[in-house]
Short mmCIF file of the C-alpha atoms (twelve columns), coordinates in Angstrom:
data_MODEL
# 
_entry.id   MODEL 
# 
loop_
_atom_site.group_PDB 
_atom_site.id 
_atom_site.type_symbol 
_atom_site.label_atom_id 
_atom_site.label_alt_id 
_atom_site.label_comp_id 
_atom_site.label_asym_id 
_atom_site.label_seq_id 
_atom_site.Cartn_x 
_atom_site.Cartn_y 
_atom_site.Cartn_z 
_atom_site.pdbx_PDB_model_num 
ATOM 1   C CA . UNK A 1   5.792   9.040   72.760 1 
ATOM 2   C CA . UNK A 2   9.161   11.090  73.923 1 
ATOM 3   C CA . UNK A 3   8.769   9.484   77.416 1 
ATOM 4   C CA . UNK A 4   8.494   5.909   75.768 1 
ATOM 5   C CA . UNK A 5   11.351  6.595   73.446 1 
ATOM 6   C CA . UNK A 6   13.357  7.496   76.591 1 
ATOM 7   C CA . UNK A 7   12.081  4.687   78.460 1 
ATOM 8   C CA . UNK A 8   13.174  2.062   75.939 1 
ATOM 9   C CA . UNK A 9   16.519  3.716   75.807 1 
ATOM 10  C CA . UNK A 10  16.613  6.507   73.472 1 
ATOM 11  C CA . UNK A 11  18.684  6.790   70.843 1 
ATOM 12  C CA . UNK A 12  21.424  4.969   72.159 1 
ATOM 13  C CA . UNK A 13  19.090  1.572   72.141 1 
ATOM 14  C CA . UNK A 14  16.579  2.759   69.757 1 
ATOM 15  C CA . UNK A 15  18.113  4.974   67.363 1 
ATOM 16  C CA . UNK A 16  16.696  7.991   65.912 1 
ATOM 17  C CA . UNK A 17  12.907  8.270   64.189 1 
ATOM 18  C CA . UNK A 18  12.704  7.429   60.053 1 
ATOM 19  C CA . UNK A 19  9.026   8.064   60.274 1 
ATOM 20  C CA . UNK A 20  6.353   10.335  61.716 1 
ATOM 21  C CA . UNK A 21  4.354   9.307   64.579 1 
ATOM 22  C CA . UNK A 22  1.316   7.350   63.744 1 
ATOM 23  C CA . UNK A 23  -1.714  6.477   64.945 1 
ATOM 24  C CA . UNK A 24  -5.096  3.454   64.388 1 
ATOM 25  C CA . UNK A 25  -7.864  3.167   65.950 1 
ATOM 26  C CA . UNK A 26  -9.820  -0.105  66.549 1 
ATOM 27  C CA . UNK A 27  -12.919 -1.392  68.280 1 
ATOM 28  C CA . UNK A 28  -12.947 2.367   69.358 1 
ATOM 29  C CA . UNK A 29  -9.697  2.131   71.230 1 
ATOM 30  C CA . UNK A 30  -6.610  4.360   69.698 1 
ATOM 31  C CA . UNK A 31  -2.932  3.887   69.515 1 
ATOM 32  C CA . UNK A 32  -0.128  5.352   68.710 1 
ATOM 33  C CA . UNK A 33  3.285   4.112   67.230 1 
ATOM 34  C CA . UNK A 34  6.678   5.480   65.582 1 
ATOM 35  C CA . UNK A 35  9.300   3.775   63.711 1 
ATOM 36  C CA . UNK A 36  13.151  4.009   64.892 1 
ATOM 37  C CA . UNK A 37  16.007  2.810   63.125 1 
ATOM 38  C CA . UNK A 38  16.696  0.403   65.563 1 
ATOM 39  C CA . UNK A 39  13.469  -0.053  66.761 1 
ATOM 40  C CA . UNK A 40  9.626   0.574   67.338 1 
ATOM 41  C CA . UNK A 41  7.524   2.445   70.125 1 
ATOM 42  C CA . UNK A 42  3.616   1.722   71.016 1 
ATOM 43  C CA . UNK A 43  1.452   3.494   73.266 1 
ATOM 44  C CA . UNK A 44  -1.981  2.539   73.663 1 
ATOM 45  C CA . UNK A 45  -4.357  2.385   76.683 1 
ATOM 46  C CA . UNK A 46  -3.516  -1.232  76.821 1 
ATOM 47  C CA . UNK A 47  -0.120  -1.262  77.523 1 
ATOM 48  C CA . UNK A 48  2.562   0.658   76.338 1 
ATOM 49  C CA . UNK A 49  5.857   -0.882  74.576 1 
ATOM 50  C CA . UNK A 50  9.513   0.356   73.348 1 
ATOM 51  C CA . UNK A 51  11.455  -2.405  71.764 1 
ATOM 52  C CA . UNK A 52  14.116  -3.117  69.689 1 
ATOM 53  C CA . UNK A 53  13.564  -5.314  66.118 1 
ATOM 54  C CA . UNK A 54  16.188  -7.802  67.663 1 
ATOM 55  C CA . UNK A 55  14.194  -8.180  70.511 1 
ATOM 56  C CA . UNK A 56  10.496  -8.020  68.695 1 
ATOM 57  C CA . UNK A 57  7.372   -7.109  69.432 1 
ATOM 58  C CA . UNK A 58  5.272   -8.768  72.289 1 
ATOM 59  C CA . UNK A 59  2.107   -10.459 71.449 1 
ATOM 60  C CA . UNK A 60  -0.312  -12.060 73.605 1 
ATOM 61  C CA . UNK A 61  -2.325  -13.982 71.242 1 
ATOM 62  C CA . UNK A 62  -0.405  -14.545 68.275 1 
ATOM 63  C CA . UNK A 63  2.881   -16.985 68.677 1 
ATOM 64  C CA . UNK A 64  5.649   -17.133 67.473 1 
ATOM 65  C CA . UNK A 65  5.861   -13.571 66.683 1 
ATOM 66  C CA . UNK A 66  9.666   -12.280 65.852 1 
ATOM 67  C CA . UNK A 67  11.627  -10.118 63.382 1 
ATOM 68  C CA . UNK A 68  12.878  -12.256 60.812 1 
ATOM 69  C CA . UNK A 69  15.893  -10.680 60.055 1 
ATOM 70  C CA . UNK A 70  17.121  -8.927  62.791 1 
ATOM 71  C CA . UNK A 71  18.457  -11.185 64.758 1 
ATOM 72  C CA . UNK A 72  21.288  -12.563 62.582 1 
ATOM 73  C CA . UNK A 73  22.435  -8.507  61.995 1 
ATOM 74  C CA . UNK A 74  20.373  -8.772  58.398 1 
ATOM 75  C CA . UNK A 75  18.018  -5.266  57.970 1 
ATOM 76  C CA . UNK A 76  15.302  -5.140  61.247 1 
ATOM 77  C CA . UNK A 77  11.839  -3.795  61.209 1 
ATOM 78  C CA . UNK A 78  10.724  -4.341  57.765 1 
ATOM 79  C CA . UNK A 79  10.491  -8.312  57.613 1 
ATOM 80  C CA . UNK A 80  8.422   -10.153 60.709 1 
ATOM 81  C CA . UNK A 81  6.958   -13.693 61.175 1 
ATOM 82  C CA . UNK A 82  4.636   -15.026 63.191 1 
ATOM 83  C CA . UNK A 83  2.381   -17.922 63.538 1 
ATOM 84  C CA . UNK A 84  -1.713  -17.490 62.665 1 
ATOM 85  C CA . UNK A 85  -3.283  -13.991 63.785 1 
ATOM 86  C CA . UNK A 86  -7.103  -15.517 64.515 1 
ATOM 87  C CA . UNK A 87  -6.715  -14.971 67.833 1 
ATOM 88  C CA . UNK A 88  -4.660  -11.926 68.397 1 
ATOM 89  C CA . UNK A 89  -5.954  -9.597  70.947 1 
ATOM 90  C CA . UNK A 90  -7.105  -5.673  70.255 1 
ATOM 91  C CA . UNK A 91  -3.559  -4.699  72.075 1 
ATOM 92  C CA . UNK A 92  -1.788  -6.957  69.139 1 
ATOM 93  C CA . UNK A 93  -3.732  -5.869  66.411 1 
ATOM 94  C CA . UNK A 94  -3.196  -2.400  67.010 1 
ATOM 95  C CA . UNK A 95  0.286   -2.928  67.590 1 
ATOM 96  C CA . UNK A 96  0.519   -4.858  64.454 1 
ATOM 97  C CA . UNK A 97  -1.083  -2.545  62.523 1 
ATOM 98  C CA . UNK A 98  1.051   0.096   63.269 1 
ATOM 99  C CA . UNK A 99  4.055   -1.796  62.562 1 
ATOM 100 C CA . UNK A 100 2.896   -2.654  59.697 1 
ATOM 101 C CA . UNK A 101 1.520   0.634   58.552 1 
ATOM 102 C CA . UNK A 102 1.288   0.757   54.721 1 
ATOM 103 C CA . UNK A 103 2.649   -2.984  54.421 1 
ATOM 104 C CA . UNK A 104 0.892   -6.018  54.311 1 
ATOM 105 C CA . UNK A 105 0.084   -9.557  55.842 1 
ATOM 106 C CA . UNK A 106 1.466   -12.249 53.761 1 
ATOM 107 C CA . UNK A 107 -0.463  -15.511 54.684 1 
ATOM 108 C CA . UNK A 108 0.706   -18.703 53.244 1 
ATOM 109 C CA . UNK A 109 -1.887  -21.006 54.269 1 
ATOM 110 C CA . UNK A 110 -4.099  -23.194 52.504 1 
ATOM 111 C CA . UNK A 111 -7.228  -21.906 51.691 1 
ATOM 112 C CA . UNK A 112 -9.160  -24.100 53.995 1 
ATOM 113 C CA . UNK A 113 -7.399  -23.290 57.037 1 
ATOM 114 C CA . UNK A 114 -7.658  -19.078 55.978 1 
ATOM 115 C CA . UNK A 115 -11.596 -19.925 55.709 1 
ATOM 116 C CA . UNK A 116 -11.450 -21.889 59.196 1 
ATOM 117 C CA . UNK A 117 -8.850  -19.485 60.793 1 
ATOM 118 C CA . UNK A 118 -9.015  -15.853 59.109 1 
ATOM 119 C CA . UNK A 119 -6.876  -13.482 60.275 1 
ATOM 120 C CA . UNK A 120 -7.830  -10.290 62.016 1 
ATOM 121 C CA . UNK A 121 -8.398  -7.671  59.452 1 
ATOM 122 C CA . UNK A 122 -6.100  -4.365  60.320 1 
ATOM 123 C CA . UNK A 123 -6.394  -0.675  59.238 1 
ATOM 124 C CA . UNK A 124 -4.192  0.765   56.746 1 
ATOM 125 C CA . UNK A 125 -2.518  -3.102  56.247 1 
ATOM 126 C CA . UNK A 126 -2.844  -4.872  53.050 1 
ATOM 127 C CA . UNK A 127 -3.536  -8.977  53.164 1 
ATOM 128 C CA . UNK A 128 -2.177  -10.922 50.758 1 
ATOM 129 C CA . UNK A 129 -3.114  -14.728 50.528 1 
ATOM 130 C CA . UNK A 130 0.021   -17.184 49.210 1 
ATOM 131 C CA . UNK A 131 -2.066  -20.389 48.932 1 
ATOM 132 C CA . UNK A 132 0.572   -23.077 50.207 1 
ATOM 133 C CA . UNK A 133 -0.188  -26.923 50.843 1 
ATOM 134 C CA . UNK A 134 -0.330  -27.884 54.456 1 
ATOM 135 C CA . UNK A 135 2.470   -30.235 54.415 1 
ATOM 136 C CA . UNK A 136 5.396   -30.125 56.681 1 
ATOM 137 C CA . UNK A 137 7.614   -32.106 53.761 1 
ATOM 138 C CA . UNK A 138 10.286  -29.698 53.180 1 
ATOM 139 C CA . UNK A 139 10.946  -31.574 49.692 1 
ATOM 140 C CA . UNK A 140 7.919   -30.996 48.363 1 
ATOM 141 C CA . UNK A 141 8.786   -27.348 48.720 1 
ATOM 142 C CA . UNK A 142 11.689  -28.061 46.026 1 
ATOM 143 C CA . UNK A 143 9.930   -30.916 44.135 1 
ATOM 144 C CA . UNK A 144 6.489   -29.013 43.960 1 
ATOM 145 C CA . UNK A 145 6.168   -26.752 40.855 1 
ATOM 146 C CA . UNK A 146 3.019   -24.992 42.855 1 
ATOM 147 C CA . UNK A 147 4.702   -24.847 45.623 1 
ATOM 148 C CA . UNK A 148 7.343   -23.019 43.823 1 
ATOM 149 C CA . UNK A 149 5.883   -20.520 42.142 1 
ATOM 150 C CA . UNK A 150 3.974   -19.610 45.106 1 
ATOM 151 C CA . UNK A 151 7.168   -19.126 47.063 1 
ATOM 152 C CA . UNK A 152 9.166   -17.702 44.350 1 
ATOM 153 C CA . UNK A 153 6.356   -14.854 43.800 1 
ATOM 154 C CA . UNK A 154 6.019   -13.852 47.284 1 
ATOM 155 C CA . UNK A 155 9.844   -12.919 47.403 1 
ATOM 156 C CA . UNK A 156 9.400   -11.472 43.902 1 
ATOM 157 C CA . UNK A 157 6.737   -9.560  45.886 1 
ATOM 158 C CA . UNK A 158 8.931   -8.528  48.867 1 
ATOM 159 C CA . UNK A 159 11.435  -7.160  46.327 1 
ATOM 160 C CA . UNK A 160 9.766   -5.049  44.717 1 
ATOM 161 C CA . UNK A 161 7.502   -3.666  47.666 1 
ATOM 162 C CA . UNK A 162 8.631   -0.982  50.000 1 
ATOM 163 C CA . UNK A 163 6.675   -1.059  53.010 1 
ATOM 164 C CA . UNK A 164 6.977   -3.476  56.322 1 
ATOM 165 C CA . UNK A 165 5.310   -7.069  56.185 1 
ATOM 166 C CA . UNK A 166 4.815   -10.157 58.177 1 
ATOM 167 C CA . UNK A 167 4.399   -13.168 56.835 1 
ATOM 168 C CA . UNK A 168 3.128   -16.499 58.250 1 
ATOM 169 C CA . UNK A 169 1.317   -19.784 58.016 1 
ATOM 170 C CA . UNK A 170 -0.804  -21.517 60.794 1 
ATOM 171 C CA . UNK A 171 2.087   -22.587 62.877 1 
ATOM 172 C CA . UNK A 172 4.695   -20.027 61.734 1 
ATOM 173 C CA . UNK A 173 7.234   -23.014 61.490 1 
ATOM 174 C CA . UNK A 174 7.432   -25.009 58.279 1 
ATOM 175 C CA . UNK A 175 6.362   -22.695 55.264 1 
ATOM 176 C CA . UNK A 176 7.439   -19.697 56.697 1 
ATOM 177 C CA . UNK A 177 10.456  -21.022 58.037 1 
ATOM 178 C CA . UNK A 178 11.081  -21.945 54.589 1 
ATOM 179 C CA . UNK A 179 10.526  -18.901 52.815 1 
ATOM 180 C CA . UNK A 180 12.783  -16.890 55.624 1 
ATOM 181 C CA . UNK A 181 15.452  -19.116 54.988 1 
ATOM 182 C CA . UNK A 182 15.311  -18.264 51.285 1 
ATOM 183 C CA . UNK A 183 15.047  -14.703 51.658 1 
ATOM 184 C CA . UNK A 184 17.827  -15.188 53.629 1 
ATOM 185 C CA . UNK A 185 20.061  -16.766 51.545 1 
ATOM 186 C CA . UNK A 186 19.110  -14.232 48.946 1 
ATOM 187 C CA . UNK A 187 21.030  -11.761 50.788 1 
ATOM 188 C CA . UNK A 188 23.788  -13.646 51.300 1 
ATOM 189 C CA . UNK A 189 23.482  -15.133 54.914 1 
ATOM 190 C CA . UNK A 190 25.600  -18.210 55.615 1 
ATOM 191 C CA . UNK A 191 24.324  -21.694 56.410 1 
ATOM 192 C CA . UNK A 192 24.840  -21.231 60.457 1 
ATOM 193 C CA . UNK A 193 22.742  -18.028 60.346 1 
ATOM 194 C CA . UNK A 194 20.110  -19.067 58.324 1 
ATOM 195 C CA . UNK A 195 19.658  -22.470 61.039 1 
ATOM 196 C CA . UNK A 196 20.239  -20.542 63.716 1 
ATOM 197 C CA . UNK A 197 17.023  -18.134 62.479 1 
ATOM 198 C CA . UNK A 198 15.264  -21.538 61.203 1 
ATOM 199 C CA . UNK A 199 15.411  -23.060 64.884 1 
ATOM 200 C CA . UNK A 200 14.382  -19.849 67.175 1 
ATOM 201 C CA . UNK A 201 10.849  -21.633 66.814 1 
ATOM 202 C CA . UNK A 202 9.518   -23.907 68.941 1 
ATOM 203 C CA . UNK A 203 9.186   -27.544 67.645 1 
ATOM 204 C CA . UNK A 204 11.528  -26.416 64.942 1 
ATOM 205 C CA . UNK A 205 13.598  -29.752 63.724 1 
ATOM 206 C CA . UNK A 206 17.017  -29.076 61.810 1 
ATOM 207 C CA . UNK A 207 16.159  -32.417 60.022 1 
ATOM 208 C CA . UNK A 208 13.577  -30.318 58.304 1 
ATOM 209 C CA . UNK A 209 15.651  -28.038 57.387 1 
ATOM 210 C CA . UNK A 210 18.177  -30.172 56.005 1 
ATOM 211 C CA . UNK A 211 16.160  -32.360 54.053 1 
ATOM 212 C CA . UNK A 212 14.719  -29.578 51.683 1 
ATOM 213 C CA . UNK A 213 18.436  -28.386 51.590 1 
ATOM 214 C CA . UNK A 214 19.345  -31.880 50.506 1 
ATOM 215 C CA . UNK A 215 16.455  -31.972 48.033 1 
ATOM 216 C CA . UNK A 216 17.886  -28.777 46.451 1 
ATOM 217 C CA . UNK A 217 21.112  -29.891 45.888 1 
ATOM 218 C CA . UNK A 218 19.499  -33.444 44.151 1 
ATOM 219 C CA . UNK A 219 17.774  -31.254 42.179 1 
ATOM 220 C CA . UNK A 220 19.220  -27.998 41.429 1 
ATOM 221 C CA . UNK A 221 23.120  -27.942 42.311 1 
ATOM 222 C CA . UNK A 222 22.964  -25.290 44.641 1 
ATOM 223 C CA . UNK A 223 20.501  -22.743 46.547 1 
ATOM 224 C CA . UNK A 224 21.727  -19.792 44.053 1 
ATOM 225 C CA . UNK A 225 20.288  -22.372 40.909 1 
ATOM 226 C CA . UNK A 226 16.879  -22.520 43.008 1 
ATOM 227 C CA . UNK A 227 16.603  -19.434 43.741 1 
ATOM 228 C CA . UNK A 228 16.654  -18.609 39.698 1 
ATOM 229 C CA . UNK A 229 15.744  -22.041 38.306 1 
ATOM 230 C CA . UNK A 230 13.615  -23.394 40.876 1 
ATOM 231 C CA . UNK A 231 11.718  -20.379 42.116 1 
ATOM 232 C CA . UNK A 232 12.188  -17.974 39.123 1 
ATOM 233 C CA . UNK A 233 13.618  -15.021 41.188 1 
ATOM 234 C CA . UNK A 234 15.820  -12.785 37.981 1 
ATOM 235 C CA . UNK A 235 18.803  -11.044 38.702 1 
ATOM 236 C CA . UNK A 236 17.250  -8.067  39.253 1 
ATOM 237 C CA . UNK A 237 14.921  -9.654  42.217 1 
ATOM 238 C CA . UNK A 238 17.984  -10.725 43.569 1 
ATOM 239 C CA . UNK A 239 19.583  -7.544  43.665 1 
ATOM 240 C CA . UNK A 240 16.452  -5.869  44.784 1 
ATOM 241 C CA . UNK A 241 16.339  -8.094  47.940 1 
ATOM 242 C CA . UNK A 242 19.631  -7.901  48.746 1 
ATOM 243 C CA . UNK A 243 19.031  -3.993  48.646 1 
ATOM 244 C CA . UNK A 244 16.324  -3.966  51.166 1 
ATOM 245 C CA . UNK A 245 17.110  -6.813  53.639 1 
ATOM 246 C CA . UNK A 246 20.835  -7.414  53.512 1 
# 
């Protein structure tokens, strides 16, 4: 792992370790990873990796796979996104499980397309299922009280948790672009930072973006008066959030 470290930089690039070295095993194959406070190291007999959360992990057979957070300066390493993880290889899920060591998956999709698609299952990683609607409508993600609650609990979730996650849907666009954005403006990130984040995935319309932004201010004033009225997040999940991500 030193010679990684070193490789990817060292503690100029990577920072210095804020956990122990850990390892899974899957399919009878082992890895190893550590956390840095700038980024993560991977060695397996797959392939070996040092990167930084800005940059993200690479994955062969899950897309859209970044750090949510990172790259606008928010907290790195403890918030990813990705699309669905049906067809990650053995060198992603043992990098993703080590990532996400004592964390969880949070999967927003439908349960139709979990039972068609299901993710890979990965050691030492919770899974939590978010049913969401497959709908690209960004209103119905203000006008929907289902939709709602289902958002508004997963951040209530990530609030009070304390270990990495990922979240994601099927294309890692619409519903998870959505919830990133709130979580985002949770912490305080500005409108250019949380499109900028919105639009690093492919096929990724602004329009969207702006016509669930629209909707909110129709129906709720402001994002702040979703956040609390629309989604249910208290002060105190606010707070909490801003805590662990800002």
């Amino acid at each position: 792992m030193e010679a990684q470290w070193q490789l990817g930089g060292g503690e100029d690039v990577l920072g210095e370790p804020t956990a122990d070295q850990s390892r899974v095993t899957i399919e009878g194959v082992t890895a190893y990873g550590q956390r840095f406070a700038k980024g993560f190291v991977f060695w397996s007999p797959l392939g070996t990796e040092a990167f930084t959360y800005e940059e993200g992990p690479t994955l062969t057979g899950v897309d859209n796979a970044r750090d949510a957070l990172a790259g606008e300066g928010l907290e790195g390493g403890l918030l990813f996104r990705s699309a669905r993880q049906m067809d990650a290889s053995l060198k992603d899920q043992l990098l993703l499980a080590l990532l996400l060591q004592g964390g969880r998956v949070i999967d927003l999709r439908s349960t139709p397309e979990v039972e068609e698609y299901p993710d890979a299952t990965l050691p030492g990683v919770e899974h939590l299922d978010v049913p969401i609607a497959n709908t690209t409508n960004t209103k119905r993600f203000v006008e929907d009280a289902d939709i709602r609650s289902a958002f508004g609990q997963t951040l209530e979730d990530l609030a009070s948790d304390s270990g990495p996650a990922v979240v994601h849907c099927t294309l890692g666009r619409d519903r998870t672009g959505w919830l990133v954005a709130m979580l985002m403006y949770a912490v305080g990130a500005t409108d250019e930072e949380v499109r900028t984040e919105y639009l690093r995935t492919p096929t990724a319309k602004a329009s969207k973006l702006e016509t669930g932004l629209e909707t909110i201010g129709e129906e709720y004033g402001s994002v702040s008066d979703y956040l609390t009225d629309g989604l249910g997040l208290s002060a105190d999940d606010l707070a909490a959030l801003k805590a662990r991500f800002g």
